[in-house]
C-alpha positions as CSV (number, residue, x, y, z in Angstrom):
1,X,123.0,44.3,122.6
2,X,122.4,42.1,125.7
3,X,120.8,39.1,124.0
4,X,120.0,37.2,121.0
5,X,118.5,34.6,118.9
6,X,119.3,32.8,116.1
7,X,117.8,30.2,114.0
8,X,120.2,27.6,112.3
9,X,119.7,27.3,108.7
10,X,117.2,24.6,108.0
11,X,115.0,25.8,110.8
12,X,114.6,29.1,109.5
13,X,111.1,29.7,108.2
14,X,111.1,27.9,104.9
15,X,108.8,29.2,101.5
16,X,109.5,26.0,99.6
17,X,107.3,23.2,99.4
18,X,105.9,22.3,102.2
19,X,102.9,19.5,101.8
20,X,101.0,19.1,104.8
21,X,97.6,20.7,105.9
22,X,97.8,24.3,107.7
23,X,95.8,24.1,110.7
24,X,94.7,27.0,113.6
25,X,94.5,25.1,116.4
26,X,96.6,21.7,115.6
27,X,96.0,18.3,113.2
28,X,92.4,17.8,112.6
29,X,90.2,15.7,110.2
30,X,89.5,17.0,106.9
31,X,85.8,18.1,107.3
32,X,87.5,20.1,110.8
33,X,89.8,21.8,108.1
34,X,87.3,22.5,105.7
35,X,85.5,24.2,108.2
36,X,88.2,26.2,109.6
37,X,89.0,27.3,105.9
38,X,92.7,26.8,106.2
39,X,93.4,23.8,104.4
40,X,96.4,23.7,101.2
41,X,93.5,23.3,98.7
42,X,89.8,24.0,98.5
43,X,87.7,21.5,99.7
44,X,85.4,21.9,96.9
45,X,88.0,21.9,94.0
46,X,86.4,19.0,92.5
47,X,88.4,15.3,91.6
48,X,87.9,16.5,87.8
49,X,90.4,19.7,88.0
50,X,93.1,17.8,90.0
51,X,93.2,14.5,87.0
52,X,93.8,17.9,84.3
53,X,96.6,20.0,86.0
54,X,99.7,18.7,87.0
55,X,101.1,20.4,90.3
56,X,104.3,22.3,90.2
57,X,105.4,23.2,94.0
58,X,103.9,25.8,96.2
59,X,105.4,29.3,97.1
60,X,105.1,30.4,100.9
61,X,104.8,33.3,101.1
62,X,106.7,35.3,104.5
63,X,103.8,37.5,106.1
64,X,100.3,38.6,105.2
65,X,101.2,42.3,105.4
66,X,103.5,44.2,103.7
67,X,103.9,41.2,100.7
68,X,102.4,40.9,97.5
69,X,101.3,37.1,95.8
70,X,104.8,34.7,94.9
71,X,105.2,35.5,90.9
72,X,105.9,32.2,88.7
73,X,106.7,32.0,85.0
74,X,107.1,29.4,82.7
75,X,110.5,29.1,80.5
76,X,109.5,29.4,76.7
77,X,110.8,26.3,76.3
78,X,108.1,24.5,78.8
79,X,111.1,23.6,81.0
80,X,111.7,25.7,84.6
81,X,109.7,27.3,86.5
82,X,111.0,31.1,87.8
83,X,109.0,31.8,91.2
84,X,109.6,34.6,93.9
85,X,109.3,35.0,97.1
86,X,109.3,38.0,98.9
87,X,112.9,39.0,97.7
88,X,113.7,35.3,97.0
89,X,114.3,34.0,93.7
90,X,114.3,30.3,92.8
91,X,114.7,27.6,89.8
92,X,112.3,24.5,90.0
93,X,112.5,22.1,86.9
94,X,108.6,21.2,85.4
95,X,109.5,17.5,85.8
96,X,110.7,17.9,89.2
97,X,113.8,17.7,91.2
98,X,116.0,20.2,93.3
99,X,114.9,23.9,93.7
100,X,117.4,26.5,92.8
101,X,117.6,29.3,94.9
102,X,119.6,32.3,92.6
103,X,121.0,35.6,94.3
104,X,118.5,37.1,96.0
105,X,117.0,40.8,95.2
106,X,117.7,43.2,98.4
107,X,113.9,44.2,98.2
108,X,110.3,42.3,97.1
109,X,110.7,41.1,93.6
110,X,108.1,42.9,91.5
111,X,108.1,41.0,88.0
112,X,109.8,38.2,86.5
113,X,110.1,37.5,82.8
114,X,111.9,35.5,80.6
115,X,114.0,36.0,77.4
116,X,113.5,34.0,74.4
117,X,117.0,32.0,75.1
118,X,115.1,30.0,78.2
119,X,118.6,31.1,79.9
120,X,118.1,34.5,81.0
121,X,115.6,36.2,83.3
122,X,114.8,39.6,83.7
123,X,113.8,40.9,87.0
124,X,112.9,43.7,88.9
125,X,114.0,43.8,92.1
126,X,112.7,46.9,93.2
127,X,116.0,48.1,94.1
128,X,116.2,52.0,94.5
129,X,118.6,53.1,91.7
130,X,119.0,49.6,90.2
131,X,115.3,48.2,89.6
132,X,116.1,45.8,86.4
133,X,118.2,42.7,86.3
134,X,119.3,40.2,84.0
135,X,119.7,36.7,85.7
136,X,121.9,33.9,84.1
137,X,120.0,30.8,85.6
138,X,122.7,28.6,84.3
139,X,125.5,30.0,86.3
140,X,123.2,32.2,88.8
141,X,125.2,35.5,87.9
142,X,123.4,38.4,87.4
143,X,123.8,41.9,86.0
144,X,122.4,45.0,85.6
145,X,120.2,45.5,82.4
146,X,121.4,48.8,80.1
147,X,123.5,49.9,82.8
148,X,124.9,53.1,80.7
149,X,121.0,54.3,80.5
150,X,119.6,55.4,83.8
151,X,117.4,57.5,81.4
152,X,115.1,56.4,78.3
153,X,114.8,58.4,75.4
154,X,111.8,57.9,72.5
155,X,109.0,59.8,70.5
156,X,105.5,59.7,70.5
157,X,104.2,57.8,68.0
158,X,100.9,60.2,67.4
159,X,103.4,63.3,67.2
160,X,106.4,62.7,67.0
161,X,107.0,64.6,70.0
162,X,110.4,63.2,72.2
163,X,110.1,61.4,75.3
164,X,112.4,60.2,78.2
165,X,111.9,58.5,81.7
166,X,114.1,56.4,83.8
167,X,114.7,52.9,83.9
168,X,113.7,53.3,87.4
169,X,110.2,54.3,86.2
170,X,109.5,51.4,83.8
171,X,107.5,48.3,85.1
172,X,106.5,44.7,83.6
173,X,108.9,44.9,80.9
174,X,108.4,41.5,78.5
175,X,110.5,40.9,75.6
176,X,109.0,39.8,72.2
177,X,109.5,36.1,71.0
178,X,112.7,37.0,68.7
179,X,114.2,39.1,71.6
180,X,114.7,42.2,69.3
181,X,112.1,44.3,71.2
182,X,111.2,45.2,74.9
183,X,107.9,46.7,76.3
184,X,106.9,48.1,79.3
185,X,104.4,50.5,81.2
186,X,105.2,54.1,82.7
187,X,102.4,55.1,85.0
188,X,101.7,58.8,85.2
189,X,99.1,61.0,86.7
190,X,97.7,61.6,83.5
191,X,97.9,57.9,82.1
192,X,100.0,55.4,80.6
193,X,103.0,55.6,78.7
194,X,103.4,52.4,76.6
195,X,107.0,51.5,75.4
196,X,108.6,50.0,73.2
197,X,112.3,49.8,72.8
198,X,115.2,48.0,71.3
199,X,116.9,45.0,73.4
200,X,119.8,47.6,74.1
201,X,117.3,50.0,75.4
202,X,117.6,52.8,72.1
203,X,115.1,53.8,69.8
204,X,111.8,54.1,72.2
205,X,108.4,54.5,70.7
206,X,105.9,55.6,72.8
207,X,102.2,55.0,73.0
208,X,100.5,57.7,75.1
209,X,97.0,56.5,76.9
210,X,94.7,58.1,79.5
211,X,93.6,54.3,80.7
212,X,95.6,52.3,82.9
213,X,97.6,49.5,80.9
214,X,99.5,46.6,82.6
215,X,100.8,43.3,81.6
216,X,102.0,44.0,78.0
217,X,102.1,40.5,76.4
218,X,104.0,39.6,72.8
219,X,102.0,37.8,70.5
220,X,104.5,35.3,68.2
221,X,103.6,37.6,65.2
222,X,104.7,40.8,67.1
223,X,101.6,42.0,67.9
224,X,101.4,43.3,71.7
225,X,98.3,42.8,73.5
226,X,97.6,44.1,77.5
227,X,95.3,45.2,80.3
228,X,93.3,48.3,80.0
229,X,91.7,49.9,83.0
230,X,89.2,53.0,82.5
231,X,86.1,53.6,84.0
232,X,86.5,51.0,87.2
233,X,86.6,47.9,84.6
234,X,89.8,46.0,83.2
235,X,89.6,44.5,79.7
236,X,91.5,42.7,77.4
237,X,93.0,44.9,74.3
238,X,94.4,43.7,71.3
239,X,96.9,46.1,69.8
240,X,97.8,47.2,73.6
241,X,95.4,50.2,74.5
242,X,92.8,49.4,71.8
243,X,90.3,47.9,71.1
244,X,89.0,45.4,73.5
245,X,89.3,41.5,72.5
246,X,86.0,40.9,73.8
247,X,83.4,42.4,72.3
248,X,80.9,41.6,75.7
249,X,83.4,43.1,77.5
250,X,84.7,40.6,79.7
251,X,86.3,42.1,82.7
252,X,90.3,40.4,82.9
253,X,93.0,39.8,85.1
254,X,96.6,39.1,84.0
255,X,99.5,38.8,83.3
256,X,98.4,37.5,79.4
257,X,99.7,34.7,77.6
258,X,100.0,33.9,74.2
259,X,99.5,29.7,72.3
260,X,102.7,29.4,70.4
261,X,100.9,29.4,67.3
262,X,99.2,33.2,68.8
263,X,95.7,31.6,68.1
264,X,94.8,31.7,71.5
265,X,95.0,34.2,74.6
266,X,95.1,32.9,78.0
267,X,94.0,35.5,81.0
268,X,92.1,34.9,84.1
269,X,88.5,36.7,84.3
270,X,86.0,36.5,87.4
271,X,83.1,33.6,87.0
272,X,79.6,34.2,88.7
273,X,80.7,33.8,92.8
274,X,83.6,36.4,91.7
275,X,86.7,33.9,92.1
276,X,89.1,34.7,89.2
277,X,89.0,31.3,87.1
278,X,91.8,31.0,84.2
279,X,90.2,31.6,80.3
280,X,91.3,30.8,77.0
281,X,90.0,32.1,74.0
282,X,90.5,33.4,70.1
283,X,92.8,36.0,69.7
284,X,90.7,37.7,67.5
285,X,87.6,37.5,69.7
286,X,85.3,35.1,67.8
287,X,83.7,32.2,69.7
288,X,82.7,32.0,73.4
289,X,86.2,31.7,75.5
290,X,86.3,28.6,77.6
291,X,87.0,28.7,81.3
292,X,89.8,26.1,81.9
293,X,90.1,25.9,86.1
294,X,87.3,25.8,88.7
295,X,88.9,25.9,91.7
296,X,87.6,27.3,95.2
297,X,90.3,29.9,95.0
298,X,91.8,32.9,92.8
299,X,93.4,31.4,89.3
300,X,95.7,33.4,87.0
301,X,98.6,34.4,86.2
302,X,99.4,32.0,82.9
303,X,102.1,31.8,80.9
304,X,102.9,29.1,77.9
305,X,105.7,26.9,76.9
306,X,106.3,26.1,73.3
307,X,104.5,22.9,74.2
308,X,101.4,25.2,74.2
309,X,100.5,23.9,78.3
310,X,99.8,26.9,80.1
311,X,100.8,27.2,83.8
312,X,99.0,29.1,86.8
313,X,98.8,29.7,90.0
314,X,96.6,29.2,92.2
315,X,96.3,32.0,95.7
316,X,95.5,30.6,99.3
317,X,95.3,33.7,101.6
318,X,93.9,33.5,104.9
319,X,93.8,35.3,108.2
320,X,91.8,34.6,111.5
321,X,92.3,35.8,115.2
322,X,93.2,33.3,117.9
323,X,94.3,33.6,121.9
324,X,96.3,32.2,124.0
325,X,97.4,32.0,128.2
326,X,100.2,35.0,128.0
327,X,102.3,31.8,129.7
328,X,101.7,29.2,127.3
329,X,98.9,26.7,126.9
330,X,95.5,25.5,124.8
331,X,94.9,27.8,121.5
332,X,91.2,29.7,121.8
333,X,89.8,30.6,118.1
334,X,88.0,33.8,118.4
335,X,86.9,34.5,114.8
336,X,86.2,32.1,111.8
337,X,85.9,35.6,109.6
338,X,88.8,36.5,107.7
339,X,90.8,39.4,110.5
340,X,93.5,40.5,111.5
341,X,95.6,43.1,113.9
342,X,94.0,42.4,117.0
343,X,94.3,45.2,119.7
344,X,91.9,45.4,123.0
345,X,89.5,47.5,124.5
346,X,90.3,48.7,128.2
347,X,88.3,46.6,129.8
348,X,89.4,43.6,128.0
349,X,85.8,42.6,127.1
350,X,86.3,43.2,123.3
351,X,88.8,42.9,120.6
352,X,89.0,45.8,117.8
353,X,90.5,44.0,114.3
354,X,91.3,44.3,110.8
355,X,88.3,42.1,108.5
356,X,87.1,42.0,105.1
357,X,86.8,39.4,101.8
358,X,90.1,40.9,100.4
359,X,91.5,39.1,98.1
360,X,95.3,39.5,96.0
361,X,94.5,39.8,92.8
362,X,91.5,41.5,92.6
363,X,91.7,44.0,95.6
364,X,95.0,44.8,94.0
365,X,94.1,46.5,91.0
366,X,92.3,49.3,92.9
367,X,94.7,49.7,96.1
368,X,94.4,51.2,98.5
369,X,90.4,50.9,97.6
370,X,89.8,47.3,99.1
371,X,87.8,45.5,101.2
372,X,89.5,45.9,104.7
373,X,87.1,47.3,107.3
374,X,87.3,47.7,111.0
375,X,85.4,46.5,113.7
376,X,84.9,44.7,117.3
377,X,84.2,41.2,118.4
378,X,82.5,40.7,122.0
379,X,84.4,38.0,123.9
380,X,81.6,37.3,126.4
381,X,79.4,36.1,123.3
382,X,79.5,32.8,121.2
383,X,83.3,32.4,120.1
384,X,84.9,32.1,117.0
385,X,82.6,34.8,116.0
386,X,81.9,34.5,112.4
387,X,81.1,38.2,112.0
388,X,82.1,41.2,113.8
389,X,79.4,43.0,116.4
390,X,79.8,46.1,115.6
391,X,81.5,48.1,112.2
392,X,83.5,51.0,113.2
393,X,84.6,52.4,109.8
394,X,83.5,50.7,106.4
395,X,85.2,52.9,104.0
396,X,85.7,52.2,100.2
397,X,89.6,52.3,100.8
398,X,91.4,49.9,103.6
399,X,90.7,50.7,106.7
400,X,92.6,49.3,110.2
401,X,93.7,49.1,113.3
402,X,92.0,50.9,115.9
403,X,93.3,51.7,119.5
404,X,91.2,53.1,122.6
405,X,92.5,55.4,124.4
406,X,92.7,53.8,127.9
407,X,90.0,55.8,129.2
408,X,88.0,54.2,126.2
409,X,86.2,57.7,125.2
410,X,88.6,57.9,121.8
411,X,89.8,55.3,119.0
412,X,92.7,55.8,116.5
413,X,92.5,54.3,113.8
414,X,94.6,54.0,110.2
415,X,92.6,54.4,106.9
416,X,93.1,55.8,103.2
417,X,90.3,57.2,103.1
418,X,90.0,60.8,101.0
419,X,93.2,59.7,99.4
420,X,95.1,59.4,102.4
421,X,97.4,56.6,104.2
422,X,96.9,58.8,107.4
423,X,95.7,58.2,111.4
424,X,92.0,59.2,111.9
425,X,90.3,59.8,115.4
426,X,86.6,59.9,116.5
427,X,84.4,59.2,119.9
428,X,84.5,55.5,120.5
429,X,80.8,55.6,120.4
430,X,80.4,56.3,116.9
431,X,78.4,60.1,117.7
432,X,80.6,61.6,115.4
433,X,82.3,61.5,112.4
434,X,86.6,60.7,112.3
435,X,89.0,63.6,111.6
436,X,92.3,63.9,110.4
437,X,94.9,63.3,112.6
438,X,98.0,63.3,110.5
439,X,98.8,64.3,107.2
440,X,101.2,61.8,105.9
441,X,99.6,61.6,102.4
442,X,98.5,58.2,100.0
443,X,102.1,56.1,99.3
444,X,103.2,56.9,103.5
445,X,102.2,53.5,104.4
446,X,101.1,54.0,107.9
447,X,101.6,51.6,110.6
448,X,99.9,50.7,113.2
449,X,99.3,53.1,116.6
450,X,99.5,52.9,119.8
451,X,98.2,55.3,122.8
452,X,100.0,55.9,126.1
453,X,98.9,54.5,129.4
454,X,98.6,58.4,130.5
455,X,96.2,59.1,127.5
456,X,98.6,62.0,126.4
457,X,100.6,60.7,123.5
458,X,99.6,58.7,120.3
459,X,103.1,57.0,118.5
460,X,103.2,55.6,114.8
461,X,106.1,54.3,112.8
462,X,105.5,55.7,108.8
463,X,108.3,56.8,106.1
464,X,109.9,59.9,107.0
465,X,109.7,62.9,104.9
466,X,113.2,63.3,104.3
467,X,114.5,59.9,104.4
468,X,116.6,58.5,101.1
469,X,116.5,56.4,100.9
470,X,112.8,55.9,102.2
471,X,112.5,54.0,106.0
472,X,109.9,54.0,108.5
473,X,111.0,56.1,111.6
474,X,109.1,57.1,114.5
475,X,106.1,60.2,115.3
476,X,104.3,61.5,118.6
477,X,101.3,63.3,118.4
478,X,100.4,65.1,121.4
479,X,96.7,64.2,121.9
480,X,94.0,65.0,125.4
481,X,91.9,61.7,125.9
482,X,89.2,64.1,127.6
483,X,88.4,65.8,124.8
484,X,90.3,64.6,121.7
485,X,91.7,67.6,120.8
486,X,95.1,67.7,119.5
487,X,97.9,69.2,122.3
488,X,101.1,68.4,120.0
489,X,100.4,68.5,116.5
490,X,102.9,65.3,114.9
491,X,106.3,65.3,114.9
492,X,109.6,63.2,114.2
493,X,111.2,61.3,117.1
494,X,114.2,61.8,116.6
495,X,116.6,58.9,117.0
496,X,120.7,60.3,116.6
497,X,121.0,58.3,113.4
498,X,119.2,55.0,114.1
499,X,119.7,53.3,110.6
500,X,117.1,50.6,110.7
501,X,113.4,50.3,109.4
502,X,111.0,50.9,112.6
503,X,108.3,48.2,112.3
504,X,106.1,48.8,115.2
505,X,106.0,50.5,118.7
506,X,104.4,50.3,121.6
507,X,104.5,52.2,124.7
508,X,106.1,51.0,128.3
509,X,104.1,51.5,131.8
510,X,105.9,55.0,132.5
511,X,104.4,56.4,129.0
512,X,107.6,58.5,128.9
513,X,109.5,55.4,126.7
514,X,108.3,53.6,124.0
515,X,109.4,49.9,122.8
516,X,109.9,49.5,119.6
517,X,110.9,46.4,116.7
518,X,113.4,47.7,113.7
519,X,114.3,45.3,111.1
520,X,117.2,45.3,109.0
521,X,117.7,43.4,105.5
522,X,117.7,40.8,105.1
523,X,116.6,39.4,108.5
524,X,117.8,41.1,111.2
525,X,115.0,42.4,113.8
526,X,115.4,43.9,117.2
527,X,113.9,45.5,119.7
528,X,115.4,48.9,121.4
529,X,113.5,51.3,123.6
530,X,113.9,55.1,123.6
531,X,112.8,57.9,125.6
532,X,109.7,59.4,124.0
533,X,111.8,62.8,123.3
534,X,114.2,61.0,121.2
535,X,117.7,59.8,121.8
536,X,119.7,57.2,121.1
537,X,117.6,53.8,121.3
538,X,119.2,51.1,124.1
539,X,118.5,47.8,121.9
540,X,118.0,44.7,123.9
541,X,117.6,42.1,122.0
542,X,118.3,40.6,118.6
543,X,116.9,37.5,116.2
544,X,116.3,36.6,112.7
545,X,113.0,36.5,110.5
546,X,112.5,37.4,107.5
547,X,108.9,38.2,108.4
548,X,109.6,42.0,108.3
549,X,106.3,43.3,109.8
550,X,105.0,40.7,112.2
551,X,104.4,43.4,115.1
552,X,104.8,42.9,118.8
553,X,102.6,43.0,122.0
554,X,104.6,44.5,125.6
555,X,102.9,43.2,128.4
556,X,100.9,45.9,130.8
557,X,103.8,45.8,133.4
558,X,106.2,46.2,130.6
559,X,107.8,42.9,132.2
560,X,107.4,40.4,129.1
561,X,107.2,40.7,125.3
562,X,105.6,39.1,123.0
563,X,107.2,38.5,119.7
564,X,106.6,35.9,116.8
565,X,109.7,34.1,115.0
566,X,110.4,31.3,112.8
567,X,110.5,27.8,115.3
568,X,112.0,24.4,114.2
569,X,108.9,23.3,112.8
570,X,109.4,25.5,109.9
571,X,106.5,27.9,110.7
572,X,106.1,31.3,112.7
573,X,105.8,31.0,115.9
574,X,104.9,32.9,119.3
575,X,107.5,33.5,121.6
576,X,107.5,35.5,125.0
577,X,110.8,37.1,126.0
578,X,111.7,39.3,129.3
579,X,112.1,43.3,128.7
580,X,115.7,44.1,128.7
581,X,116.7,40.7,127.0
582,X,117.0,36.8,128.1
583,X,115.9,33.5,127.5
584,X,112.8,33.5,125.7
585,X,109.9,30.9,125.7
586,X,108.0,29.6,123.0
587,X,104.3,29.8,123.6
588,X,102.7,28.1,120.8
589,X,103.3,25.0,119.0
590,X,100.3,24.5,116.6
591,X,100.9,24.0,112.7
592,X,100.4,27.1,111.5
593,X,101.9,31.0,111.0
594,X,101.6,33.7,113.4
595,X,101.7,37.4,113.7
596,X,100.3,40.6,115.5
597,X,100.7,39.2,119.2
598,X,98.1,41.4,121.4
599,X,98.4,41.7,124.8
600,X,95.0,41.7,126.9
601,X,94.7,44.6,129.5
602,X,95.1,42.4,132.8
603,X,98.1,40.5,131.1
604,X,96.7,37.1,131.1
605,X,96.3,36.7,127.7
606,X,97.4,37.4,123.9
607,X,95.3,37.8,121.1
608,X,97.3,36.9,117.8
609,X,96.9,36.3,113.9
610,X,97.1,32.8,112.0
611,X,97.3,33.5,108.5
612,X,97.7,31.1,105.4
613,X,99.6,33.0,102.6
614,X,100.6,30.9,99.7
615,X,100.4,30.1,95.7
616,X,100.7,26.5,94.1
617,X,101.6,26.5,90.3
618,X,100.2,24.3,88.1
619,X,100.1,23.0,84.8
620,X,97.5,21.9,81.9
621,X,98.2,18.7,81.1
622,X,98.2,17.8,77.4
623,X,95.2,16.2,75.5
């Protein structure tokens, strides 16, 4: 590889705390941040909530895509804090001091919970074969948990009837307060399987459910509470999978937290605007529960200390479109909406993005069925837009990135609708209906595509069919911009044994090579280009970010790319580097994140993302 770039070490982009006000278009006053809808905090989260929680620190999260929130959990003895990031893992002390980074999981950390001791904490790190860990936090070894039992044996507690699945398969494992008993969910096509085993992992009884369950919580006394979804609404059930705690029927959010005394249940439940507010109320259901935050933003999460404080998080996520002179200069806002992956019409008088009120928590508990729509802004009318002008496709699932063919007739566009994680194509003036363009299925996670200059060829980056383990790799469809119709039905590019994750592609002038970004864990990226008939990829250039799927614009001359990497100001910047490798040059300077560079047809200008993706903790303060 001809050229490279590397970050040192404490310029690297950084997910600790970090205090200062995010920002699109530089330092403004507050009221100008309030505005913008950018700011750490809400600007209505009233004087009242802040003199009743204590703040922690703040996870940063590394990307808006491909990431799920920063988990956080209390120690049972009210003293650390255990929060992730991404596949970070790390120590921070209630009363303050240094953060504690432990070994790091080699994929995104799913669940964290402790064990009684306040010592050990188990993780899963969403590792292929070995998904479960057990952390020492005093020494910062870890180990596998029940090593000698890849597979999980038990009975049904209704009949009797034996049971086994894999470690592999088990999720949000939590260990009861004396540390003699483990639970944890199974999902399966028919249900839930509810377990419950010994702390060596023998002796499993199982609890079979057709509703969805989900955060199994201990109660002191051994009772085991949890989430049950059935019929589109979550509630809180007390014994797990019964009946609900709330006879009104409260909808809930977890994880669930028991008072050390197990008098009180702490869950997070939507108020009347629909922003998840943090509850407490009787175990047994009796009384009204009381709504203990009233912030601007999502609140949950809790968990409790023997001190009886329960700590949250709080979710800032925030995405807007932005441009700037392809050789550097003043930042133009284009949208106040929330939106995201940019790309442009032909003529460069419109931009096609990603927009919708998604939100974390919520949106999660349905994926793929969330509030991500696509549609176009108009750049010769009032700018920032604060709505699109048009709506392309409004499905109930997410729905994204659309590309024109360049003689603007087509879009393609990526979308789970009917159950699908699959490229869709219809006339760009709406007068008929998409159709299916690939058949990658629900779970292929999709990325982004891209059309040819010549209008023949459409290429995607998804998982391969027979990868193991799974890895994005490259497909062609053969496609006629005249008439839509398919020429090449989709196929694998093959790349003789290219070993890295394939990001994003786009294709060079010649449409007979396409460009693409490959990442490696746990932050090696390049970018390589390939003939579009496979071969072995000539990579150019190399740097390090952890932000795995940040995407990439190549200019229409296929002279320049632009990329984003982490900058010495700590945050994600936009950089524009020479095809075929060389000194790049940093094109924005503004605090605040980027991603999804854009370039416009005529070259002059890229259209990017500034997101906001983060979660304080906090804690109730006694009294």
């Amino acid at each position: 590889m001809q050229g490279s770039q590397r970050t040192s070490p404490r310029a690297r982009f950084n997910p600790r705390n970090r205090a200062d006000s995010v920002t699109l278009f530089g330092r403004a006053s507050l009221s100008t941040l309030c505005r913008l809808a950018v700011i750490l905090a809400g600007c209505r989260a009233g004087a009242q909530d802040a003199a009743r929680f204590q703040y922690i620190t703040t996870a940063h999260q590394l990307g808006p895509v491909g990431y799920r929130d920063p988990l956080g959990v209390l120690s049972p003895d009210g003293e650390q804090l255990a929060y992730s990031v991404a596949h970070h893992l790390y120590l921070q002390r209630i009363e303050g001091g240094p953060v504690t980074e432990l070994p790091a999981s080699r994929n995104i950390i799913r669940h964290l919970a402790w064990l009684p001791d306040s010592r050990t904490l188990g993780v899963d790190g969403g590792e292929g074969g070995t998904r479960w860990w057990l952390y020492d936090t005093a020494n910062g070894k870890r180990e596998t948990l029940w090593p000698n039992k890849p597979v999980l044996e038990g009975k049904i507690v209704s009949s009797g009837a034996p049971l086994t699945t894999t470690l592999t398969a088990i999720e949000q494992l939590a260990w009861s307060a004396d540390g003699q008993i483990v639970a944890g969910v199974v999902h399966t096509p028919e249900g839930t399987q509810l377990w419950r085993l010994d702390s060596n992992g023998d002796n499993g009884h199982v609890v079979v459910s057709p509703a969805s369950l989900s955060f199994p919580a201990w109660a002191p006394d051994g009772r085991l509470a949890c989430l049950s979804l059935a019929d589109g609404r979550q509630v809180l059930t007390l014994p797990c999978g019964g009946k609900p705690v709330r006879a009104d029927g409260q909808e809930a959010y977890g994880p669930v937290a028991f008072s050390p005394n197990g008098k009180t249940i702490y869950y997070s439940a939507p108020n009347a605007e629909g922003i998840l507010d943090l509850w407490s109320g009787s175990a047994t259901g009796e009384g009204r529960p009381i709504r203990l935050t009233q912030f601007t933003r999502d609140t949950y999460a809790p968990s409790v200390g023997r001190d009886g404080n329960p700590l949250f998080k709080r979710q800032e996520y925030r995405t807007f479109i932005a441009s700037v002179p392809s050789d550097g200069g003043a930042l133009t806002p284009l949208t106040t909406f929330q939106s995201m992956t940019p790309s442009w019409n032909p003529s460069g008088d419109s931009i096609a993005l990603t927009y919708g009120k998604w939100r974390r928590a919520t949106d999660d508990l349905h994926y793929p069925d969330i509030l991500q729509d696509i549609g176009t802004i108009s750049l010769s009318g009032h700018l920032p837009a604060s709505a699109p002008d048009r709506v392309v496709l409004a499905s109930r699932s997410e729905d994204q990135s659309l590309c024109w063919s360049p003689n603007a007739k087509w879009i393609v566009l990526h979308s789970h609708k009917d159950k699908s994680d699959d490229l869709w194509i219809q006339p760009a003036d709406g007068s008929a209906k998409p159709t299916l363009l690939t058949h990658f299925g629900r779970g292929a996670e999709t990325d982004w595509p891209r059309w040819s200059r010549d209008g023949r060829w459409i290429v995607v980056a998804s998982y391969g069919r027979t990868e193991s383990p799974r890895r994005h790799v490259l497909y062609l469809i053969g496609v006629d911009q005249s008439s839509g119709a398919v020429t090449q039905p989709v196929r694998q590019i093959d790349l003789d044994g290219f070993p890295d994750n394939i990001t994003h592609a786009e294709w060079a002038p010649d449409s007979e090579h396409i460009v693409f970004q490959a990442y490696r864990y746990p932050d090696q990226q390049s970018f390589c280009s390939v003939s579009r008939n496979g071969g072995r990829p000539a990579c150019f250039y190399n740097f390090t970010s952890e932000q795995r799927t940040s995407g990439f614009g190549l200019s229409p001359d296929g002279k320049s790319v632009a990329y984003v990497a982490p900058a010495r100001d700590g945050y994600m910047q936009l950089y524009r580097l020479p095809f075929g490798g060389g000194e790049p040059k940093q094109l924005t300077f503004d605090p605040s994140n980027k991603t999804q560079p854009s370039y416009s047809p005529d070259g002059r200008t890229v259209a990017f993302v500034a997101w906001t993706y983060e979660v304080q903790f906090w804690v109730q303060k006694p009294g």
